[in-house]
C-alpha positions as CSV (number, residue, x, y, z in Angstrom):
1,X,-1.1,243.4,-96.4
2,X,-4.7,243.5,-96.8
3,X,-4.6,240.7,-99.0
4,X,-2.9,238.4,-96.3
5,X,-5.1,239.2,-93.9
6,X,-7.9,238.2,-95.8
7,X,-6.0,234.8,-96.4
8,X,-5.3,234.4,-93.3
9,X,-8.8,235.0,-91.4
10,X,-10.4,232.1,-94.2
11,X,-7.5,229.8,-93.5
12,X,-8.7,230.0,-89.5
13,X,-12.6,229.9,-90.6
14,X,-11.4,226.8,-92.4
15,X,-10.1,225.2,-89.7
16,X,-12.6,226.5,-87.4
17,X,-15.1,224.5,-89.6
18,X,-13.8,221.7,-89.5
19,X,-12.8,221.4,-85.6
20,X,-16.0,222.2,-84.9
21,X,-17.7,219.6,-87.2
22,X,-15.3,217.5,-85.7
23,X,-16.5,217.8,-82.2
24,X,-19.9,217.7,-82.9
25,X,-19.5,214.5,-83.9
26,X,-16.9,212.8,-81.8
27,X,-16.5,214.0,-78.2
28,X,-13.2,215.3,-77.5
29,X,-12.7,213.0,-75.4
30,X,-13.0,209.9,-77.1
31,X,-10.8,208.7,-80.2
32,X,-11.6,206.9,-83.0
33,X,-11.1,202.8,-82.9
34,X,-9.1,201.9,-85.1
35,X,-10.9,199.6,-87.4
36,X,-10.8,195.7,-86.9
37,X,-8.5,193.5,-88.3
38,X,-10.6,191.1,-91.4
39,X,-11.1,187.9,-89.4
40,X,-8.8,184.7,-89.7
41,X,-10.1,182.9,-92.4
42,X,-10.3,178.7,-91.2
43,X,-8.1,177.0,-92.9
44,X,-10.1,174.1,-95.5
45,X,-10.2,170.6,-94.3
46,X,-7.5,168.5,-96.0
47,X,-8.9,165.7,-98.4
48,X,-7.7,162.2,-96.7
49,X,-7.2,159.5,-99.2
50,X,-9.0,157.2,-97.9
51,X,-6.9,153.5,-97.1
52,X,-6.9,150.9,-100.4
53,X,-9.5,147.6,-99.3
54,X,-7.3,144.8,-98.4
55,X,-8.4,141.8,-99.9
56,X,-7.3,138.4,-98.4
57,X,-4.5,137.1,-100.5
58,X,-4.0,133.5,-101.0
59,X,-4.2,130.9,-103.5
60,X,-7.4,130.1,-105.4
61,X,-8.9,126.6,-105.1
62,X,-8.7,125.0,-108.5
63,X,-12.5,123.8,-108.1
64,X,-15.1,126.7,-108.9
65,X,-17.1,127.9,-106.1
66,X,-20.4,126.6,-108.2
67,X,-19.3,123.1,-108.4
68,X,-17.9,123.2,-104.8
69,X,-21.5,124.7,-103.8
70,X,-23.4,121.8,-105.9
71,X,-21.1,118.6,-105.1
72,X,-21.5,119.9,-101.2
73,X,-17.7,120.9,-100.4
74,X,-17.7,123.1,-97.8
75,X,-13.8,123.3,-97.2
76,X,-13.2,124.4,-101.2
77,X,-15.9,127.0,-100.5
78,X,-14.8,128.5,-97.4
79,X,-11.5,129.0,-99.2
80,X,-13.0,131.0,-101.9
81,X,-14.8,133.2,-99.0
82,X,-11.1,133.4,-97.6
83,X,-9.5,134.4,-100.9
84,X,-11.4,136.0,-103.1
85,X,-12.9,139.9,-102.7
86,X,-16.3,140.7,-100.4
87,X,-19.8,139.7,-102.5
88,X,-17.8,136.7,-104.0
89,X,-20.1,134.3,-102.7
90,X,-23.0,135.1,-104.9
91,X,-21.5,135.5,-107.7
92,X,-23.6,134.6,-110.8
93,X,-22.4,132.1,-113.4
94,X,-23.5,132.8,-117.5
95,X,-26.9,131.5,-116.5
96,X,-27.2,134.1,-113.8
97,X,-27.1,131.1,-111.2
98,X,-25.4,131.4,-107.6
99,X,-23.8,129.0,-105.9
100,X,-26.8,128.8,-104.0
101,X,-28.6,127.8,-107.0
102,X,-26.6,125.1,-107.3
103,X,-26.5,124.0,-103.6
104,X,-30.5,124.0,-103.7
105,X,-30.4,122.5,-106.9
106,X,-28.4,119.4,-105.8
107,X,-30.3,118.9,-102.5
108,X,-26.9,119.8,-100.3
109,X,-28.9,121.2,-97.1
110,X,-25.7,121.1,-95.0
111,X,-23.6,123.4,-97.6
112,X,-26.9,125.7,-98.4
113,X,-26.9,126.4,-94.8
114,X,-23.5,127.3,-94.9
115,X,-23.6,129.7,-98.0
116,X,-27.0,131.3,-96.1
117,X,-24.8,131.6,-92.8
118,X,-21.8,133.5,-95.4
119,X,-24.1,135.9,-96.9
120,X,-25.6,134.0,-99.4
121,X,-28.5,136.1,-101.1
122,X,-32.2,133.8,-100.8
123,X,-33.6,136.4,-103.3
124,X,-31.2,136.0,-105.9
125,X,-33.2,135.2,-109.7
126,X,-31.2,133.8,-112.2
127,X,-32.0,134.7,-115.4
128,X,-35.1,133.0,-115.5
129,X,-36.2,134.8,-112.9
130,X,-35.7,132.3,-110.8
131,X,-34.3,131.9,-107.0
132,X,-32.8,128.7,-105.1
133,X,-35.9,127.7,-103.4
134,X,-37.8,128.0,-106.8
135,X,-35.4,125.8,-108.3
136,X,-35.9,122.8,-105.7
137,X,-40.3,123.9,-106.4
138,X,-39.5,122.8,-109.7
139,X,-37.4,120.1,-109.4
140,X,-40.2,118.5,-107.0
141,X,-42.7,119.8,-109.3
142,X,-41.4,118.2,-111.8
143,X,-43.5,117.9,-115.3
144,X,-44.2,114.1,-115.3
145,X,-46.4,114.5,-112.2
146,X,-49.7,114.4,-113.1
147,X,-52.4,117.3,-111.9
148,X,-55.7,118.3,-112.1
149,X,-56.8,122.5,-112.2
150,X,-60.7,122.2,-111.3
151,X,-62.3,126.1,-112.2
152,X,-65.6,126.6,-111.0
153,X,-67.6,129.5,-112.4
154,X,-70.5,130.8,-110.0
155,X,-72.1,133.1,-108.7
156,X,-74.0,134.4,-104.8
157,X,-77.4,134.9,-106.6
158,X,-77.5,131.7,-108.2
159,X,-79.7,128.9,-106.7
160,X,-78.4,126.4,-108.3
161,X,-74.9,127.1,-107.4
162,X,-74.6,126.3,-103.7
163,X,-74.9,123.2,-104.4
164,X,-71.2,123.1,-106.8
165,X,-69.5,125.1,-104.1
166,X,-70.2,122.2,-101.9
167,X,-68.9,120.0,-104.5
168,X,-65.8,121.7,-105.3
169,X,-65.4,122.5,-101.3
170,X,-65.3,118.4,-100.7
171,X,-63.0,117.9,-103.7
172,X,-60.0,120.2,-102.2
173,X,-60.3,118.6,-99.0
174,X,-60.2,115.4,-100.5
175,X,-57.0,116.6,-102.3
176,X,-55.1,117.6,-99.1
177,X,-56.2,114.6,-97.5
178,X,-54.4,112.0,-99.9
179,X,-51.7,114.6,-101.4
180,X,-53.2,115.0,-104.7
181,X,-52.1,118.0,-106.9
182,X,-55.9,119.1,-107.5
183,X,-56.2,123.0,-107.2
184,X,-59.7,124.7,-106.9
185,X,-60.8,128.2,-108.1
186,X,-64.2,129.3,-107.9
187,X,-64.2,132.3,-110.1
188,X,-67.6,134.6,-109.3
189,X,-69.4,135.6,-113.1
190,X,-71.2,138.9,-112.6
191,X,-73.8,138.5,-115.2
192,X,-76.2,137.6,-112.4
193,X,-75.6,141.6,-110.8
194,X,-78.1,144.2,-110.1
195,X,-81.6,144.2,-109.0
196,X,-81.8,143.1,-105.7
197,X,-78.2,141.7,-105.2
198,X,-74.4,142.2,-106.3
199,X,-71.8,139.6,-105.6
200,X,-69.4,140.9,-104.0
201,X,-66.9,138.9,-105.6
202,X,-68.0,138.8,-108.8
203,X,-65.5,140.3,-111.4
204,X,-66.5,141.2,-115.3
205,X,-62.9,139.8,-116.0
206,X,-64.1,136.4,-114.7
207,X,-67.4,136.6,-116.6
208,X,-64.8,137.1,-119.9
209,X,-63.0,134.4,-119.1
210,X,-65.7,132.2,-118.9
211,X,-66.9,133.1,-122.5
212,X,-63.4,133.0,-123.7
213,X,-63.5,128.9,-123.1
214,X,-66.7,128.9,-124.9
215,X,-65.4,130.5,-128.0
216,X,-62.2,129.0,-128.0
217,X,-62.7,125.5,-126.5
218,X,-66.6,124.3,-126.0
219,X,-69.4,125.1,-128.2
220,X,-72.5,126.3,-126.6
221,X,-73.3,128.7,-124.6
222,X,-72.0,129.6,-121.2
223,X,-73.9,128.8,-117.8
224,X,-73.7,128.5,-113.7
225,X,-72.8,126.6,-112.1
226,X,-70.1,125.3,-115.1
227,X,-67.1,123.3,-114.1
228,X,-63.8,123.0,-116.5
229,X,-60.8,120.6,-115.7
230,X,-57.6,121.4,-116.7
231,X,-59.1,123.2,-119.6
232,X,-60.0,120.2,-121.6
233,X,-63.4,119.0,-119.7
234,X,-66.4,121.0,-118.8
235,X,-69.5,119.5,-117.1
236,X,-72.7,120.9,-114.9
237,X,-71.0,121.9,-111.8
238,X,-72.8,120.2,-108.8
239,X,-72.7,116.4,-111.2
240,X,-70.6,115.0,-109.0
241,X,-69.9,111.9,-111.5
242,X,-68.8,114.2,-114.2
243,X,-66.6,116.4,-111.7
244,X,-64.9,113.3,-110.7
245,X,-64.4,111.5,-114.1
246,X,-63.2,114.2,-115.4
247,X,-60.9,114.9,-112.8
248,X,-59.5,111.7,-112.9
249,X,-58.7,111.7,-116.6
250,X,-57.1,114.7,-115.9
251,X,-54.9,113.1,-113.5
252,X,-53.5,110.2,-115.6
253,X,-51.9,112.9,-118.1
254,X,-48.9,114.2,-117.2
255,X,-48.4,117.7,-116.8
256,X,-46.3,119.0,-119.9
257,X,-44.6,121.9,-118.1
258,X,-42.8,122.7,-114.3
259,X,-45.3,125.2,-112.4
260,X,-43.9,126.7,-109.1
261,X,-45.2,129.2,-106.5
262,X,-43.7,130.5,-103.6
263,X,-44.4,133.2,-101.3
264,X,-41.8,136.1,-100.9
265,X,-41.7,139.1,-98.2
266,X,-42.7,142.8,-99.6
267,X,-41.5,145.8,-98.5
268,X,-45.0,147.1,-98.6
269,X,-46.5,144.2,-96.1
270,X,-49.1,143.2,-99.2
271,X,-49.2,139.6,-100.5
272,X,-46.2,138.6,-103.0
273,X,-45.4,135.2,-104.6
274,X,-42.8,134.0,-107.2
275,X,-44.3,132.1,-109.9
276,X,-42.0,130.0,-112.6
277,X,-42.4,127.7,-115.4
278,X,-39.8,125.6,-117.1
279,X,-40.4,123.5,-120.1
280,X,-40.8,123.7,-123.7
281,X,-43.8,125.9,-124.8
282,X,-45.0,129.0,-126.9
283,X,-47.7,131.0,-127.1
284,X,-48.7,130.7,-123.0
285,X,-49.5,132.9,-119.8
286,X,-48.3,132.5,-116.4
287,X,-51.6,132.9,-114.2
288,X,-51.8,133.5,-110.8
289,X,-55.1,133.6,-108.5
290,X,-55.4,134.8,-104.8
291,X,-57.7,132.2,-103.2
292,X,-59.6,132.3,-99.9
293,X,-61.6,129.6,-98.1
294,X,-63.7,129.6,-95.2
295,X,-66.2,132.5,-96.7
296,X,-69.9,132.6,-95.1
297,X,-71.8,135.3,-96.4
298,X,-75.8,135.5,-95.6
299,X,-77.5,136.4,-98.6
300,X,-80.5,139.3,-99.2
301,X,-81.1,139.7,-102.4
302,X,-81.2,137.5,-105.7
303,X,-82.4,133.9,-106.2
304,X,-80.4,132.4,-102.6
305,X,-82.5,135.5,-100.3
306,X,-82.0,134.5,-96.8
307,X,-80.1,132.0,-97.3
308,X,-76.7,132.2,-95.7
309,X,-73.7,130.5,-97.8
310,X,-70.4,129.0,-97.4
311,X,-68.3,129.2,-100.0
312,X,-64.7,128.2,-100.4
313,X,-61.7,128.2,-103.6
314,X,-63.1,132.0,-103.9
315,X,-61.1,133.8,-106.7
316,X,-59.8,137.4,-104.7
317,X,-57.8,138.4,-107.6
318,X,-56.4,137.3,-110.8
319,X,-53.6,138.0,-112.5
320,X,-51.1,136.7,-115.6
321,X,-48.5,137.6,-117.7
322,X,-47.8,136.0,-121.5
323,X,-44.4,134.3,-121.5
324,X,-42.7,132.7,-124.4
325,X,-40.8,129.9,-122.7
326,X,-39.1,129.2,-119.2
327,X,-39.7,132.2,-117.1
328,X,-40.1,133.4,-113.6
329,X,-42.3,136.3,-112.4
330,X,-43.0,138.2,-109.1
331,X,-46.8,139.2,-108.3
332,X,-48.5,141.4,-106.2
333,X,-51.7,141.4,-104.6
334,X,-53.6,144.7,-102.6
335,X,-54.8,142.0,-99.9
336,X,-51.9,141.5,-96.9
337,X,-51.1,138.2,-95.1
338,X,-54.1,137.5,-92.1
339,X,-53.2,134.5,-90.0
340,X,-56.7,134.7,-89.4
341,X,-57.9,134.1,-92.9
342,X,-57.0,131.1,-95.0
343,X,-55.6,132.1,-98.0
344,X,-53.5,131.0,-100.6
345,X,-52.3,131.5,-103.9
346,X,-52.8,129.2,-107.3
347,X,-50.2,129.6,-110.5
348,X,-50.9,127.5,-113.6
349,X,-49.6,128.0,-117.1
350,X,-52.3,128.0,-120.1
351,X,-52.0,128.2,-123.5
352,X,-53.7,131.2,-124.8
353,X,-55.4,129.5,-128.3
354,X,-56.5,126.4,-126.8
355,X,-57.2,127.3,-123.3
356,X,-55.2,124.3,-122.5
357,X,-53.3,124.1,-118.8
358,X,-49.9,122.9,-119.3
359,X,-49.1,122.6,-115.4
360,X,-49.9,124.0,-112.0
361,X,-49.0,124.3,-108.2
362,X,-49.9,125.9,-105.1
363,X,-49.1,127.8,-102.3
364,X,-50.8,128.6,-98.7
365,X,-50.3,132.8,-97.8
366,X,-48.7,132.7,-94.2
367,X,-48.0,135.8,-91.9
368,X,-45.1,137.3,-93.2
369,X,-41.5,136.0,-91.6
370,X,-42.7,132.6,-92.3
371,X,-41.3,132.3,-95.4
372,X,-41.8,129.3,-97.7
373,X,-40.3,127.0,-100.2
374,X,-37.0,126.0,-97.9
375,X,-35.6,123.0,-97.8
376,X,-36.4,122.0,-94.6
């Protein structure tokens, strides 16, 4: 009996425990919640196969697109736009030419407008490295016509140098004035630096070049004001007899390879061009230099103190890259297109033993969105 009793009064301190725990913690009267359902998950979005491109159907024209682009056929053209798959109009043949290649090449304005108006790409290079417009360059460029590259090599704190920047000034605008293909360049030395005055277009690059004619080409040693046609014929810079003489034997040779140059737009807003040579040659660079005319400067130091000097053909920048044969290159230049500044940019091909220049061409720097080299 005892023994129950004892079970019996720690059964009700047991419960009495745990009702009391109990209520301390939950009031009696609240109940528990009953615990939330997990959430819904959302069901995954369903992968739609997205609907097959419908190309146009239809029979293709037995005539190519590139001979229908270079014999001018519009109609056999638009069927290929109508038949064949999105992009198909500048497709590139083995050569890596377009149709608009051959439309530029031929001189068909109508059907270039057309392939232009389609989609044609302006930009596209063959594998040359050349686009449509340069192909029409060098077909008017062609290597029969002859030219004349006149490279002056001066400097600010020479005195006797003014006098062969007016020289070479009269000479380009005697070139523009009958059409002759005579390019200036009036590349600044900078052995005359320091002291009292620094050109401030002089270049140690241009001073090397200078001394690389020397060694390779004249004998003797270099000096300013020093004018050299073509590559072949050097002479005191301000004797205007032997500027002119040379010149003109320079222009009854014709030039042994097509130069082109033509300005392109940049991304970046600087000044780019498209240079290309086509012929038969080895051992050669493609040059190109940035030019600007128009330049007065007033002078305070060196041999022309207080003298103020305008100067035109000046060298900005010079670039080149060696090329084996027929190629086409882009180049860039820091300096951007000023409508307020008259620039323009100079390509030539030279031989690198002999110095020789194997052809040349030009190209004025307009604001960009003026593009040139169309066939306009």
């Amino acid at each position: 009996m005892a023994r129950f009793l004892s079970i019996l009064c720690a059964a009700a301190l047991l419960a009495g425990c745990g009702s009391g725990e109990r209520d301390a913690k939950t009031p009696a009267t609240e109940t528990i919640p009953e615990a939330a359902p997990p959430p819904k998950s959302e069901a995954l979005p369903v992968a739609v196969e997205p609907e097959p491109i419908q190309y146009p159907t239809g029979p293709v024209p037995d005539t190519g697109i590139h001979e229908a682009a270079a014999n001018g056929d519009i109609e056999t053209v638009r069927q290929h736009i109508a038949v064949q798959a999105p992009g198909y109009i500048n497709t590139p043949n083995e050569g890596g030419w377009t149709p608009l290649h051959f439309s530029y090449a031929k001189g068909q304005k109508e059907m270039s407008r057309y392939l232009l108006d389609n989609g044609a790409n302006y930009e596209a290079r063959n594998k040359l490295g050349q686009a449509p417009a340069d192909i029409l360059l060098l077909k008017n460029n062609h290597k029969n016509s002859p030219f004349a590259l006149v490279e002056l090599f001066t400097s600010e704190s020479c005195s006797s140098c003014p006098p062969a920047e007016r020289l070479t000034s009269e000479i380009r605008r005697m070139a523009l004035a009958k059409r002759l293909r005579i390019y200036c360049v009036s590349f600044h030395v900078d052995y005359f630096d320091g002291g009292s005055w620094t050109d401030g277009f002089s270049d140690a690059g241009y001073s090397a070049r200078q001394r690389a004619y020397e060694f390779k080409r004249f004998s003797g040693l270099y000096y300013t004001p020093q004018m050299i046609v073509n590559g072949e014929y050097q002479s005191l810079g301000h004797n205007r007899a032997n500027a002119y003489g040379a010149i003109n034997r320079a222009l009854k040779k014709p030039a042994k390879v097509n130069v082109s140059v033509r300005q392109i737009e940049n991304e970046n807003g600087v000044i780019a061009v498209n240079a290309c040579a086509l012929g038969k040659f080895e051992n050669s660079a493609i040059c190109v230099t940035l030019v600007e005319n128009g330049i007065r400067r007033k002078i305070t130091g060196g041999e022309n103190k207080g003298r103020t000097l305008s100067m035109d053909n000046i060298v900005l920048d010079f670039q080149y890259r060696e090329i084996p044969g027929a190629a086409g290159h882009e180049f860039q230049f820091t300096e951007k297109p000023d409508a307020k500044r008259n620039l323009s940019v100079v390509a030539f091909v030279q031989q690198i033993d002999s110095m020789s220049i194997l052809g040349a061409h030009a190209t004025p720097i307009r604001p960009l969105g003026q593009a040139t080299g169309s066939m306009q």
